[in-house]
The first five atom37 places (N, CA, C, CB, O) and aatype in JSON, in Angstrom:
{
  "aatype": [20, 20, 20, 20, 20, 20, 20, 20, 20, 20, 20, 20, 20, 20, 20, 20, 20, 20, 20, 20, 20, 20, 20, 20, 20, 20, 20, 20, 20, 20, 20, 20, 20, 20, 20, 20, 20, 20, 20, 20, 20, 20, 20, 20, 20, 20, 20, 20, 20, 20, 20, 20, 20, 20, 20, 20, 20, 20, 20, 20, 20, 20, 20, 20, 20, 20, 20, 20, 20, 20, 20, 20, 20, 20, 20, 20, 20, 20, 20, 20, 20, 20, 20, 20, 20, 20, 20, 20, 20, 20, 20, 20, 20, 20, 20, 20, 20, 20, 20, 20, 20, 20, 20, 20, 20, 20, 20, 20, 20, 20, 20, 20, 20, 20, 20, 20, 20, 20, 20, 20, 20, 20, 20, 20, 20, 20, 20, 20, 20, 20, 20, 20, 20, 20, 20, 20, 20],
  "atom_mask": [
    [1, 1, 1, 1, 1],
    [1, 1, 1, 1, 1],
    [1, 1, 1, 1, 1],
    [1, 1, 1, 1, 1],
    [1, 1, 1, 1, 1],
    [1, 1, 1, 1, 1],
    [1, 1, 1, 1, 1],
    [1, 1, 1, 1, 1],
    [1, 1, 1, 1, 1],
    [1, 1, 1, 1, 1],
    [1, 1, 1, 1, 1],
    [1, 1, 1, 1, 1],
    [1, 1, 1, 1, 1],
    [1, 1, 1, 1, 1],
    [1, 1, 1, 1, 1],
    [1, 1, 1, 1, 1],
    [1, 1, 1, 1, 1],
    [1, 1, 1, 1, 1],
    [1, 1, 1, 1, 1],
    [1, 1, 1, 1, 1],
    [1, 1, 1, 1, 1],
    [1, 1, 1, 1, 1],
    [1, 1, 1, 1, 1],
    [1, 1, 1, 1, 1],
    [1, 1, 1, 1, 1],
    [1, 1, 1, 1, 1],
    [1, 1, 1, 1, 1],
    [1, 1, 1, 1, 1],
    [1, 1, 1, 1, 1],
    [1, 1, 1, 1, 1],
    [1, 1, 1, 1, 1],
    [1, 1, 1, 1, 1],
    [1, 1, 1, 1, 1],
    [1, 1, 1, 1, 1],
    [1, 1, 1, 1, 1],
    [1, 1, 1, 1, 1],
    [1, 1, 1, 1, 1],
    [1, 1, 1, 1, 1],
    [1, 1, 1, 1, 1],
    [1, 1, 1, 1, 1],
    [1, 1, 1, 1, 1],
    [1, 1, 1, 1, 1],
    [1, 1, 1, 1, 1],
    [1, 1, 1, 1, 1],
    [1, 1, 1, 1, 1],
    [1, 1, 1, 1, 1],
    [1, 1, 1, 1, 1],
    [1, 1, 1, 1, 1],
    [1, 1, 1, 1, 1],
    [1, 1, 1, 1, 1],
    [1, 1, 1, 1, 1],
    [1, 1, 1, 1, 1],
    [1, 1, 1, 1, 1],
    [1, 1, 1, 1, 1],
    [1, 1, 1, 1, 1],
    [1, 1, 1, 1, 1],
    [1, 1, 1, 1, 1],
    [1, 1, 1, 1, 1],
    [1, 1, 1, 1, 1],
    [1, 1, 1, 1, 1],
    [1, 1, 1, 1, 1],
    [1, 1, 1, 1, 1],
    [1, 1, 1, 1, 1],
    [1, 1, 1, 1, 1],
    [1, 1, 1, 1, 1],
    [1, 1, 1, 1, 1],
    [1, 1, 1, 1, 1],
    [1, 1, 1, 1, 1],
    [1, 1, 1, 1, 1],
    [1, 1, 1, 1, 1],
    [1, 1, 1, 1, 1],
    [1, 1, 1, 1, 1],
    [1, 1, 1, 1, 1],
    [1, 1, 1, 1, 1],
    [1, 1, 1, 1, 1],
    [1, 1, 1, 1, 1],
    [1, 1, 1, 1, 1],
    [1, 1, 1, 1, 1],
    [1, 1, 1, 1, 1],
    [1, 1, 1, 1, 1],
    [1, 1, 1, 1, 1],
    [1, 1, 1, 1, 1],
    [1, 1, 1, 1, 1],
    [1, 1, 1, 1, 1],
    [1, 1, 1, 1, 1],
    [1, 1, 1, 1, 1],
    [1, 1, 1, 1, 1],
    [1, 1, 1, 1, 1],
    [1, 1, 1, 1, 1],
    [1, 1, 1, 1, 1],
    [1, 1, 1, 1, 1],
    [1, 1, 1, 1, 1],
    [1, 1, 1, 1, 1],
    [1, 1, 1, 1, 1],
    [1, 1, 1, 1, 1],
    [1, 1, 1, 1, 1],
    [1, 1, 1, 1, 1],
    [1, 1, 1, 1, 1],
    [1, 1, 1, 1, 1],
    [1, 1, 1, 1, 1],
    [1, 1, 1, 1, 1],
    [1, 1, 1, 1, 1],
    [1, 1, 1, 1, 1],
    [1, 1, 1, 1, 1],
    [1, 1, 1, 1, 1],
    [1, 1, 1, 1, 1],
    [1, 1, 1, 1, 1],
    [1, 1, 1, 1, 1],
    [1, 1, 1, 1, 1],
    [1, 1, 1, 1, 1],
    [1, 1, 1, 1, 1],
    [1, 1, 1, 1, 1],
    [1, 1, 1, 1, 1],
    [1, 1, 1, 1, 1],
    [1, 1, 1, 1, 1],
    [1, 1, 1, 1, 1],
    [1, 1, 1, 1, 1],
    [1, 1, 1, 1, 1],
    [1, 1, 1, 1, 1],
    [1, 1, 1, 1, 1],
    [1, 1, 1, 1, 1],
    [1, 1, 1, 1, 1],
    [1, 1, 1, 1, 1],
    [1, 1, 1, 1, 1],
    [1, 1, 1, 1, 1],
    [1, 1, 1, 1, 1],
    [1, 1, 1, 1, 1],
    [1, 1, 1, 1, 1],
    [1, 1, 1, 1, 1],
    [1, 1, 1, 1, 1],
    [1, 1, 1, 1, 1],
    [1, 1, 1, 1, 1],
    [1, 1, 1, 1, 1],
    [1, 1, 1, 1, 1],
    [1, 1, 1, 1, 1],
    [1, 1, 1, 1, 1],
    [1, 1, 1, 1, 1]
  ],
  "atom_positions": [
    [[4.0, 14.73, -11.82], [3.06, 14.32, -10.82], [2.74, 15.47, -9.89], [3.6, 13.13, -10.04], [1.56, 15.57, -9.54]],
    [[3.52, 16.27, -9.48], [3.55, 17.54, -8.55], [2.33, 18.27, -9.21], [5.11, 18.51, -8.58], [1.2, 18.26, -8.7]],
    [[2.69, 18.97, -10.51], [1.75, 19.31, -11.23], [0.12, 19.28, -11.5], [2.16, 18.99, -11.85], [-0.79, 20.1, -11.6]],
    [[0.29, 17.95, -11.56], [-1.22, 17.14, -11.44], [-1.85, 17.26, -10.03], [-1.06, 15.42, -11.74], [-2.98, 17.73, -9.91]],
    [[-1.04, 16.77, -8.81], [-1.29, 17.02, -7.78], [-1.83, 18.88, -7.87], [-0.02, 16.5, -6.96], [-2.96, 19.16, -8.29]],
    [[-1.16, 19.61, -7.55], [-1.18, 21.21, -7.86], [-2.96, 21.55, -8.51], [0.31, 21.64, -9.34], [-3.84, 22.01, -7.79]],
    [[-3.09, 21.32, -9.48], [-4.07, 21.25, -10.24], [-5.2, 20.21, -9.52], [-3.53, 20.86, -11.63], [-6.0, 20.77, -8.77]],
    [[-5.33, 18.93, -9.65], [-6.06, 18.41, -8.95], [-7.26, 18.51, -10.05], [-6.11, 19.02, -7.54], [-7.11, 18.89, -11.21]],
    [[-8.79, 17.99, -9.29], [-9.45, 17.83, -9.79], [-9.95, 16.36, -10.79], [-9.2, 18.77, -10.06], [-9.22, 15.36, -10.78]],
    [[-11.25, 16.38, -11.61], [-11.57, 15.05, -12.48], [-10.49, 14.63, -12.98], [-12.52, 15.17, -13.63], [-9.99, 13.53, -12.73]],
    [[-9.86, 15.85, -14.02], [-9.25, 15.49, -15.34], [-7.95, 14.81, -14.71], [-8.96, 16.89, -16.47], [-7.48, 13.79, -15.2]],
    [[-7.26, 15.58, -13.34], [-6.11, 15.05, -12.82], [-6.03, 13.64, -12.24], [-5.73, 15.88, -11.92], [-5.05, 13.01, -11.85]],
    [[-7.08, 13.38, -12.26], [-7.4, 11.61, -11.24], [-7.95, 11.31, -12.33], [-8.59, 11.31, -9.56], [-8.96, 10.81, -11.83]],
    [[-8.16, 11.17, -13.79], [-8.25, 10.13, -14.64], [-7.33, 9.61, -15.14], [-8.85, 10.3, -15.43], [-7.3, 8.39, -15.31]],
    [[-6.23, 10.53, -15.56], [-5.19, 10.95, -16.03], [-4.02, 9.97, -14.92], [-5.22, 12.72, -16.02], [-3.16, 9.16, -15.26]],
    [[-4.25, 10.24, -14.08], [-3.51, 9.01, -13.16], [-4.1, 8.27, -13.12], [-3.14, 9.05, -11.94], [-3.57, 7.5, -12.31]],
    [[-5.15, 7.79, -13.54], [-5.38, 6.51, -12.5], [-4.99, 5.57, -14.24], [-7.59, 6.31, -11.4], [-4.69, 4.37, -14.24]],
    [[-5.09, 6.37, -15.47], [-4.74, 6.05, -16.84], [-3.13, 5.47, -16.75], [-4.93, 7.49, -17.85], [-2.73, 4.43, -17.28]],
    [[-2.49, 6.24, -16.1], [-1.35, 6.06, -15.82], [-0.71, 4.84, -15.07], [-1.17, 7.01, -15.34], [0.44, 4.47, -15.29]],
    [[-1.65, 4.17, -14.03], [-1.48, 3.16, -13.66], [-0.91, 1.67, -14.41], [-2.46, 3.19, -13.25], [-0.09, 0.83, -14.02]],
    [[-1.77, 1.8, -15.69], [-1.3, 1.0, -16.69], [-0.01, 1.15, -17.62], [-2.25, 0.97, -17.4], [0.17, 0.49, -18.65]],
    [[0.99, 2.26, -17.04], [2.07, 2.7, -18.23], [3.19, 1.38, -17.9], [2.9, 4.65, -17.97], [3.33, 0.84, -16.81]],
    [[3.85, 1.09, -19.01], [4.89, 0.04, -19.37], [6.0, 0.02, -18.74], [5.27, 0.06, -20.6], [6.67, -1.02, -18.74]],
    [[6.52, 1.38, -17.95], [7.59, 1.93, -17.24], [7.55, 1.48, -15.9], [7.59, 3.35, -17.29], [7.37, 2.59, -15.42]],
    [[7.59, 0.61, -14.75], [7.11, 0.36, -13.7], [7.69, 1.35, -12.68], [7.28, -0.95, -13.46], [7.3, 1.31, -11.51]],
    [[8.9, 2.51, -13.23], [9.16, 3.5, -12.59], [7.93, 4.55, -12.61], [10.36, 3.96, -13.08], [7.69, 5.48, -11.84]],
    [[7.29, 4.12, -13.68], [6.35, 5.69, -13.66], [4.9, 5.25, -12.95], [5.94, 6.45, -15.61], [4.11, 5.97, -12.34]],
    [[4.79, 3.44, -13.31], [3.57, 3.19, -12.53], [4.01, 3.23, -10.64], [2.93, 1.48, -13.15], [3.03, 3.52, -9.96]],
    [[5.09, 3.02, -9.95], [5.89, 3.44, -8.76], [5.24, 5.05, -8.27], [7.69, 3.49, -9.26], [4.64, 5.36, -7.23]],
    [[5.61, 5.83, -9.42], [5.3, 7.29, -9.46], [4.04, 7.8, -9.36], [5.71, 7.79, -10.53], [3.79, 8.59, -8.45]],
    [[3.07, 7.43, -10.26], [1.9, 7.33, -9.94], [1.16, 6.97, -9.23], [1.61, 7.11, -10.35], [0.12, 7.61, -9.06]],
    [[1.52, 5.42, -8.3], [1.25, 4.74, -7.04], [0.71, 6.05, -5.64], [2.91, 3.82, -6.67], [-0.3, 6.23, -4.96]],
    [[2.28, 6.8, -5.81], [2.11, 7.69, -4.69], [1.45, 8.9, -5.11], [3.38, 8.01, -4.04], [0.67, 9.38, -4.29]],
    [[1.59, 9.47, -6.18], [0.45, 10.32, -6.66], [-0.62, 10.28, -6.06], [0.09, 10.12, -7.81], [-0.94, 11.24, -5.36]],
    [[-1.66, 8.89, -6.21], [-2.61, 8.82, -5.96], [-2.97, 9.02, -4.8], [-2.89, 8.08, -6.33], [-4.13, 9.44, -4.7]],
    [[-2.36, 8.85, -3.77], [-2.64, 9.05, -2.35], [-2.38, 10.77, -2.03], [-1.56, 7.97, -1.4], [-2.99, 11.37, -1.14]],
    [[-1.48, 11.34, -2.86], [-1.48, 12.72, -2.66], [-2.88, 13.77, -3.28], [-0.09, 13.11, -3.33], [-3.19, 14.86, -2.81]],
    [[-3.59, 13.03, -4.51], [-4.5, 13.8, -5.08], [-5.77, 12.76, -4.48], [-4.25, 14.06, -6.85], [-6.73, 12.46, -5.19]],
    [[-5.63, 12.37, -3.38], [-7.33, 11.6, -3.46], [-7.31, 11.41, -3.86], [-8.47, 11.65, -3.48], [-7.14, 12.39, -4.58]],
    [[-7.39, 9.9, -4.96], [-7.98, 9.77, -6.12], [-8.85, 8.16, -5.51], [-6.71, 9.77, -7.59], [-8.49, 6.99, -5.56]],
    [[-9.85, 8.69, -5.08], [-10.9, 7.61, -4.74], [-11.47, 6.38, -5.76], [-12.07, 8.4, -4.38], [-11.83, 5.25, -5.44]],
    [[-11.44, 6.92, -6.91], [-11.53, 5.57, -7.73], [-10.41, 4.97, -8.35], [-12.39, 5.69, -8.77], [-10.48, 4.09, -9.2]],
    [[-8.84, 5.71, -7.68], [-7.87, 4.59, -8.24], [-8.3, 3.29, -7.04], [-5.89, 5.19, -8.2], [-7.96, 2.19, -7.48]],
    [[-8.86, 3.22, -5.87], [-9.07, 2.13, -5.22], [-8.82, 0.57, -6.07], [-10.46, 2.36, -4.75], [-7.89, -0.23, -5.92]],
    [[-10.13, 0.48, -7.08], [-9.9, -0.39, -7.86], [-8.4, -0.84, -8.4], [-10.64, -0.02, -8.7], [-7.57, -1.57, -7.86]],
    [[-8.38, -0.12, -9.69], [-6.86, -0.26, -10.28], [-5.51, -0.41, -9.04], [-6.57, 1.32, -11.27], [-4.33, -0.67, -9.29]],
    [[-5.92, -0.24, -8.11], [-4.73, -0.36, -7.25], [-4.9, -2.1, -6.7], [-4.8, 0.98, -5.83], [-4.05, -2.99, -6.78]],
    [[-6.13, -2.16, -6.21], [-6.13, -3.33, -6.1], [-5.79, -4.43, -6.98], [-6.97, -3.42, -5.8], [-5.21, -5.42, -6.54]],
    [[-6.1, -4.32, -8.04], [-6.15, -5.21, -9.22], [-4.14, -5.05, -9.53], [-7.52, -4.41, -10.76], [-3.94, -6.16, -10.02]],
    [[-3.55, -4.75, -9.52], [-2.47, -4.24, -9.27], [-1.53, -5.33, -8.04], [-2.89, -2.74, -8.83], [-0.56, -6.05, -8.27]],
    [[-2.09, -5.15, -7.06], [-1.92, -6.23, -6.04], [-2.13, -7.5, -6.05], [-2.47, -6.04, -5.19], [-1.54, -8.35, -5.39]],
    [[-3.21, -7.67, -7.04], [-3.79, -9.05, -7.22], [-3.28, -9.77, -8.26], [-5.15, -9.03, -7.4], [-3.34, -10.99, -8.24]],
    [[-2.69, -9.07, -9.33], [-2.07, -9.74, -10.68], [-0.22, -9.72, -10.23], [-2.55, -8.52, -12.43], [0.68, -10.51, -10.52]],
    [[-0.22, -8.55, -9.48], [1.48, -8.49, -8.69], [2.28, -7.96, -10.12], [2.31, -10.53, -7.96], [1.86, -8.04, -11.27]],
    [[3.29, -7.51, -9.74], [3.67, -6.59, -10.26], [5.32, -6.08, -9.77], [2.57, -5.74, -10.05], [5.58, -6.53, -8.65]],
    [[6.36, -5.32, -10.31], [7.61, -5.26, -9.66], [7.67, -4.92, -7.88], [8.36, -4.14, -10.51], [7.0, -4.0, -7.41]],
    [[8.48, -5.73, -7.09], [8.18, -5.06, -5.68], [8.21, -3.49, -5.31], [9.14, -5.61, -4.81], [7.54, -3.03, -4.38]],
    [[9.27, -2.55, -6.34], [8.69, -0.98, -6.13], [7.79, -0.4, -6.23], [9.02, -0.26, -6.6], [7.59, 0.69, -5.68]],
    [[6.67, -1.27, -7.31], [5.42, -0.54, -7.5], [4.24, -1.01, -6.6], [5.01, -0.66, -8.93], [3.27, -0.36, -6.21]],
    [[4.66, -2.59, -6.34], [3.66, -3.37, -5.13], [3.83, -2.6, -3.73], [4.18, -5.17, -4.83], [2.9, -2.38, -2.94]],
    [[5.21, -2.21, -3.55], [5.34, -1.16, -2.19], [4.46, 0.25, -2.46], [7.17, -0.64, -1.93], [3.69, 0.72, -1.62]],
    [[4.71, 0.78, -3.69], [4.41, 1.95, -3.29], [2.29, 1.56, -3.57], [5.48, 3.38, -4.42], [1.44, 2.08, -2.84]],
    [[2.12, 1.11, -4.13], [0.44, 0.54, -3.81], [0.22, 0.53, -2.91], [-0.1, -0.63, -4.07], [-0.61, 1.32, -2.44]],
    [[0.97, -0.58, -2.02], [0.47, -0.89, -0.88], [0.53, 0.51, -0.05], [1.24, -2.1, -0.28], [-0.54, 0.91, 0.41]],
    [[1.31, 1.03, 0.1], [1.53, 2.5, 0.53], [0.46, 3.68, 0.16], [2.85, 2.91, -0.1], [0.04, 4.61, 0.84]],
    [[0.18, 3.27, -1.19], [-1.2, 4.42, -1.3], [-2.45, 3.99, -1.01], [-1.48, 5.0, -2.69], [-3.27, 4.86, -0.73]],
    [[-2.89, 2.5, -1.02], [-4.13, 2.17, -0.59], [-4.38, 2.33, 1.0], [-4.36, 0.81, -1.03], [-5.52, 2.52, 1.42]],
    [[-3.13, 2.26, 1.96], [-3.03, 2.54, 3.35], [-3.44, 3.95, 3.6], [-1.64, 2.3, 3.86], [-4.08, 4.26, 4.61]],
    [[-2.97, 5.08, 2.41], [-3.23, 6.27, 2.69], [-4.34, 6.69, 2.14], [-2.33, 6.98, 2.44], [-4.6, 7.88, 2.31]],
    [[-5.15, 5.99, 1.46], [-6.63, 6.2, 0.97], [-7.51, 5.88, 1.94], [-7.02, 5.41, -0.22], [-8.64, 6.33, 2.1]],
    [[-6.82, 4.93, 2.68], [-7.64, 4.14, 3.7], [-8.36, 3.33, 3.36], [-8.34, 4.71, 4.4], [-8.83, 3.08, 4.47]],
    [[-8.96, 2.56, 2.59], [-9.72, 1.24, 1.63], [-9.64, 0.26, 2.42], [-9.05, 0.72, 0.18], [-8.75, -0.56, 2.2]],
    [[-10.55, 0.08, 3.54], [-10.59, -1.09, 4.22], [-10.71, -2.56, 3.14], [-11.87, -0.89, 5.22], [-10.06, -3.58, 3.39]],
    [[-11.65, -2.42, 1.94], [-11.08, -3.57, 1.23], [-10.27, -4.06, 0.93], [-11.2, -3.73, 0.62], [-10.41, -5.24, 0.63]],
    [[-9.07, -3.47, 0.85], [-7.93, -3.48, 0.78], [-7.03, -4.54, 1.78], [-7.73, -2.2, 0.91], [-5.92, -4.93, 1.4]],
    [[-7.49, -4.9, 2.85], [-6.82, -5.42, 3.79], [-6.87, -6.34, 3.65], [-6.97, -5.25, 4.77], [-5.87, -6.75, 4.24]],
    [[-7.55, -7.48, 3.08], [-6.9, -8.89, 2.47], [-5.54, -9.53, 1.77], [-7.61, -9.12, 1.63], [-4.81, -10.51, 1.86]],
    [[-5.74, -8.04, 0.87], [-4.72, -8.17, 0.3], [-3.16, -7.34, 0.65], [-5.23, -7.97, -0.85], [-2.14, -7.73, 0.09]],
    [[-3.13, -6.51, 1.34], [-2.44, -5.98, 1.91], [-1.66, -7.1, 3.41], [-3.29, -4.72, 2.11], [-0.49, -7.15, 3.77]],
    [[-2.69, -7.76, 3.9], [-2.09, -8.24, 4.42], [-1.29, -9.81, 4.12], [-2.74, -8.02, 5.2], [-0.3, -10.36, 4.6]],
    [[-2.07, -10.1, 3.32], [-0.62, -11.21, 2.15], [0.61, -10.71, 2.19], [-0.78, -11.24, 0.24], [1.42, -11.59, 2.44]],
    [[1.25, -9.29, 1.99], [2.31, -8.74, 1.83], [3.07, -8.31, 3.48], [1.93, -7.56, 0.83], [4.15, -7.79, 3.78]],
    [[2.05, -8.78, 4.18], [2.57, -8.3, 5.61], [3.37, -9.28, 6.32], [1.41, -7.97, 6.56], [4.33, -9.01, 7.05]],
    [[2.74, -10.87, 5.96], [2.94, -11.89, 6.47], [3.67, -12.8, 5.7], [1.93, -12.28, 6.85], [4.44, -13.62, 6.21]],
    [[3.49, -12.7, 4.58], [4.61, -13.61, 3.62], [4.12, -15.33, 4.02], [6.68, -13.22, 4.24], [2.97, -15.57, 4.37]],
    [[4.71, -15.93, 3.95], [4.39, -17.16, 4.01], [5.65, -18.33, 3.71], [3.27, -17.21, 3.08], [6.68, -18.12, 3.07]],
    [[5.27, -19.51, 4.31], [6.75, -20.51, 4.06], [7.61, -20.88, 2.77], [6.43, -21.85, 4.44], [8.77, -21.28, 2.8]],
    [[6.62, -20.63, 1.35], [7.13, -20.77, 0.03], [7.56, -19.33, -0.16], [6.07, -21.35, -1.1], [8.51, -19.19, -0.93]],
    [[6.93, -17.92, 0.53], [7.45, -16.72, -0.52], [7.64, -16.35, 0.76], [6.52, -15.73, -1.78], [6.98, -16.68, 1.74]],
    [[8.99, -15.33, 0.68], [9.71, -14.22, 1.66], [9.69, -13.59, 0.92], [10.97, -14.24, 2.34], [10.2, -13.6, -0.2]],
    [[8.74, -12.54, 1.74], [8.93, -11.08, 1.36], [9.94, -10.35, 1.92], [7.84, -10.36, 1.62], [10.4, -10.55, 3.05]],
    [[10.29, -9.46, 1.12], [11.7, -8.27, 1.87], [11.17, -8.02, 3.04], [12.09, -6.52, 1.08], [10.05, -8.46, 3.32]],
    [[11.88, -7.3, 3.87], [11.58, -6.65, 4.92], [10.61, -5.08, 4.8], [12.95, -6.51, 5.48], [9.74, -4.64, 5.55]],
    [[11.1, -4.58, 3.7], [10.62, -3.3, 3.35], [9.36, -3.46, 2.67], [11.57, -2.55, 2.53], [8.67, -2.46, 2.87]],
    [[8.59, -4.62, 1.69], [7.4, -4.72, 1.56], [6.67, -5.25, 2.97], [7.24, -5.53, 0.41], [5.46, -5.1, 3.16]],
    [[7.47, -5.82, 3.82], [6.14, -5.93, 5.08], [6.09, -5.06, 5.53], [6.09, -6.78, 6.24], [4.92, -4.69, 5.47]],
    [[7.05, -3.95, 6.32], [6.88, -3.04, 6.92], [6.11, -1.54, 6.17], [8.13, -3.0, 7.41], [6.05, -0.45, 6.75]],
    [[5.74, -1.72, 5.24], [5.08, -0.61, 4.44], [3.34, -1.42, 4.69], [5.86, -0.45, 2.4], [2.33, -0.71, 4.67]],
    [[3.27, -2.88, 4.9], [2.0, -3.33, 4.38], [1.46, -2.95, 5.84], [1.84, -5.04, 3.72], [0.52, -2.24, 6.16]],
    [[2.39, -3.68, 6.6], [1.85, -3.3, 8.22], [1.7, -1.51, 8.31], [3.28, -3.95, 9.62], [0.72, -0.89, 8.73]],
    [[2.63, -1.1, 7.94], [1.93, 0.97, 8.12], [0.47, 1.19, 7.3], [3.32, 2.51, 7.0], [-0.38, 2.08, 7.37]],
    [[0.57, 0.03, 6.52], [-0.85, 0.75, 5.72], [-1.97, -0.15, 6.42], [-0.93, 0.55, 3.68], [-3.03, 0.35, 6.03]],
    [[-2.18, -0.87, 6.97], [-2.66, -1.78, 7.52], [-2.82, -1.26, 8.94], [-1.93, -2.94, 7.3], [-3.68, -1.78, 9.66]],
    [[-1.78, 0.09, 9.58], [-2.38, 0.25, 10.68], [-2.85, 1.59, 10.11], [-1.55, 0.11, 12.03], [-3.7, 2.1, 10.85]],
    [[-2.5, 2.49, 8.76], [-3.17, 3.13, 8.51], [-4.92, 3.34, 8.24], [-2.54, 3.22, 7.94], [-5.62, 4.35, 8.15]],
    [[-5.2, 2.04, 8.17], [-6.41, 1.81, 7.49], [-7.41, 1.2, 8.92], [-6.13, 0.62, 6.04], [-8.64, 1.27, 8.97]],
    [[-6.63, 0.68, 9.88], [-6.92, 0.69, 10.99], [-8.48, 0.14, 11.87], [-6.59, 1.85, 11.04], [-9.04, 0.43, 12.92]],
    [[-8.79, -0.98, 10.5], [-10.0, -2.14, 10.89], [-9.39, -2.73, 11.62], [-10.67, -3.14, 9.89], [-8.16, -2.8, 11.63]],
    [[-10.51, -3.52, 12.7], [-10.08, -4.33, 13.34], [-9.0, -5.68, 13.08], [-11.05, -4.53, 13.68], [-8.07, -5.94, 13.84]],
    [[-9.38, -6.52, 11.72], [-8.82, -6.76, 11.43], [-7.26, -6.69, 10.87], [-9.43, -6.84, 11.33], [-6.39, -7.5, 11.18]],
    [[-7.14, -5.92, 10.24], [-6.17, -4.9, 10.08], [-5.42, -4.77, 11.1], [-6.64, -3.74, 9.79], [-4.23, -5.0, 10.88]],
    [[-5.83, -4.33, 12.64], [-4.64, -4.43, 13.49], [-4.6, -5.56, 14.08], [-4.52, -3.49, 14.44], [-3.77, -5.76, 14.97]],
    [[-5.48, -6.49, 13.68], [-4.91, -8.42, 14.46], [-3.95, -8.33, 13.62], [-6.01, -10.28, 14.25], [-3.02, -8.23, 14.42]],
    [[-3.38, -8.27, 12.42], [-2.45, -8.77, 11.71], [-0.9, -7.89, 12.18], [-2.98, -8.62, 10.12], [0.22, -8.41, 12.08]],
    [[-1.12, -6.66, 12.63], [-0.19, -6.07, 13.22], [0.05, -6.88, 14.7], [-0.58, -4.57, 13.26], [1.15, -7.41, 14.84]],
    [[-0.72, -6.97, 15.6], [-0.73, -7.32, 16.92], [0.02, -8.78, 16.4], [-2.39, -7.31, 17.79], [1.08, -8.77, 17.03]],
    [[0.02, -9.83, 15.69], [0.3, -10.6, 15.51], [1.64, -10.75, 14.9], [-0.53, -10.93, 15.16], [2.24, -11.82, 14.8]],
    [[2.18, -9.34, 14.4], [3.6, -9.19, 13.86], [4.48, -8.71, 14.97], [3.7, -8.16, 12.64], [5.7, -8.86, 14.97]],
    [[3.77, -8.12, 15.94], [4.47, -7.81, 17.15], [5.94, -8.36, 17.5], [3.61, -8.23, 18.16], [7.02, -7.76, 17.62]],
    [[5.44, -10.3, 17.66], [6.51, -10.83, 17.88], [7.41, -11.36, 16.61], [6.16, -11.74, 18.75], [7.82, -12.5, 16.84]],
    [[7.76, -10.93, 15.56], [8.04, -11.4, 14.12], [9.83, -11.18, 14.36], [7.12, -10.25, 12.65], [10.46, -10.33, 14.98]],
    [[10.29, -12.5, 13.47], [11.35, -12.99, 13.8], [12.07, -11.22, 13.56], [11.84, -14.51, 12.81], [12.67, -10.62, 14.46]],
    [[11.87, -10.8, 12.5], [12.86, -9.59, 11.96], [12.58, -8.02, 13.09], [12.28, -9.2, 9.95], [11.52, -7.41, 13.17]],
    [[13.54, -7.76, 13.64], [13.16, -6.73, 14.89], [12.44, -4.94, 13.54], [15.46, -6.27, 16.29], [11.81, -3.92, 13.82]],
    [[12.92, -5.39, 12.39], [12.14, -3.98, 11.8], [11.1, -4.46, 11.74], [12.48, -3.24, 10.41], [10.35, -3.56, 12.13]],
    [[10.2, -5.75, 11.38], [8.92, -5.75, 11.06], [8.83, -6.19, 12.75], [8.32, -6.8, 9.63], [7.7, -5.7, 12.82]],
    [[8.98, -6.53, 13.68], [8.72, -6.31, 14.96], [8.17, -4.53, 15.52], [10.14, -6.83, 15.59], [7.15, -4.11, 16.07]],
    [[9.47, -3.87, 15.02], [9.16, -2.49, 15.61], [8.1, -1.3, 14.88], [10.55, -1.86, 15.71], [7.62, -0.22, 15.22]],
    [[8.05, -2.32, 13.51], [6.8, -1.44, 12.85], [5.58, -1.85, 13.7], [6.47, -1.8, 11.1], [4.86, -1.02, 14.27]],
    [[5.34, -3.47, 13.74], [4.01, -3.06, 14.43], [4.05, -2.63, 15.59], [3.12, -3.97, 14.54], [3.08, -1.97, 15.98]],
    [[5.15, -2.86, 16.47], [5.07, -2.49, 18.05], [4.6, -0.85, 17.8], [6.85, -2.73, 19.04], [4.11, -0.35, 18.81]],
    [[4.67, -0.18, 16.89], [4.91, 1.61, 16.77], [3.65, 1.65, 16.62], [5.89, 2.5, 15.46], [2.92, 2.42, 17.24]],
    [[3.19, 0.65, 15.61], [1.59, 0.73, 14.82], [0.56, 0.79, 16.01], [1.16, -0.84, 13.72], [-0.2, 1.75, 16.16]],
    [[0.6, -0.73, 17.17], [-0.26, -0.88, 18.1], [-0.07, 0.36, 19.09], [-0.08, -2.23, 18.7], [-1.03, 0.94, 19.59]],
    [[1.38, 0.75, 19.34], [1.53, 1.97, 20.45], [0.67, 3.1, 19.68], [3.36, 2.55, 20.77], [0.08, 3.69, 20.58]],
    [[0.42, 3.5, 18.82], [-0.01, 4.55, 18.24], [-1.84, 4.24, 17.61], [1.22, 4.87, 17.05], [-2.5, 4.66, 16.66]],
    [[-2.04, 3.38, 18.62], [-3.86, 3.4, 18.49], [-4.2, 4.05, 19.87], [-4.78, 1.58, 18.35], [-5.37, 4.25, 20.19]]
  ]
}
């Protein structure tokens, strides 16, 4: 991935974003963050779609983590499903607090109601992510 990054360019962002689909969910993990290191503006899609079919929580973290650093305001629907969890699904602590950084990365309005609204959240790490997120607008 370093490599590709290094190089850069078309051939290097097809080539990952190809990669998205590999069988290994360590290497689709790997590639996740790739993408945010090489720009790769049309993994947008495949990342989303990714989020939407769901997928192991290392590779749903590190997504959520590269669409925050692409910045893809479309993105924030679904990003914020992973922020807030809900009464049938608990999410870890470590997939909210990555959804809320990318969520204040991406930094629509919307986007920070859902932080402002984690403010008071029972768990003091997803508390102090957004308290950091809102201090840092």
């Amino acid at each position: 991935m370093l490599s590709l990054a290094k190089i850069g360019g078309e051939d290097a962002a097809l080539l990952v974003i190809g990669m998205l689909n590999d069988s290994d969910p360590d290497v689709r993990a790997t590639v996740s963050r790739g993408v945010s290191v090489l720009k790769v503006a049309r993994a947008h899609k495949p990342l989303m779609d990714i989020l939407e079919k769901g997928d192991e929580d290392t590779v749903i973290e590190q997504v959520i983590r590269a669409l925050g650093q692409l910045g893809d305001p479309f993105a924030v629907p679904l990003i914020e499903k992973r922020a807030s969890g809900s009464f049938f699904s608990k999410l870890h602590v470590e997939m909210r607090v990555a959804a809320l950084s990318a969520l204040g990365a991406i930094g629509t309005p919307h986007a920070m109601s859902v932080a402002e609204g984690a403010k008071d959240d029972k768990d003091p790490k997803v508390r102090a992510a957004a308290q950091q997120i809102l201090a840092a607008r």
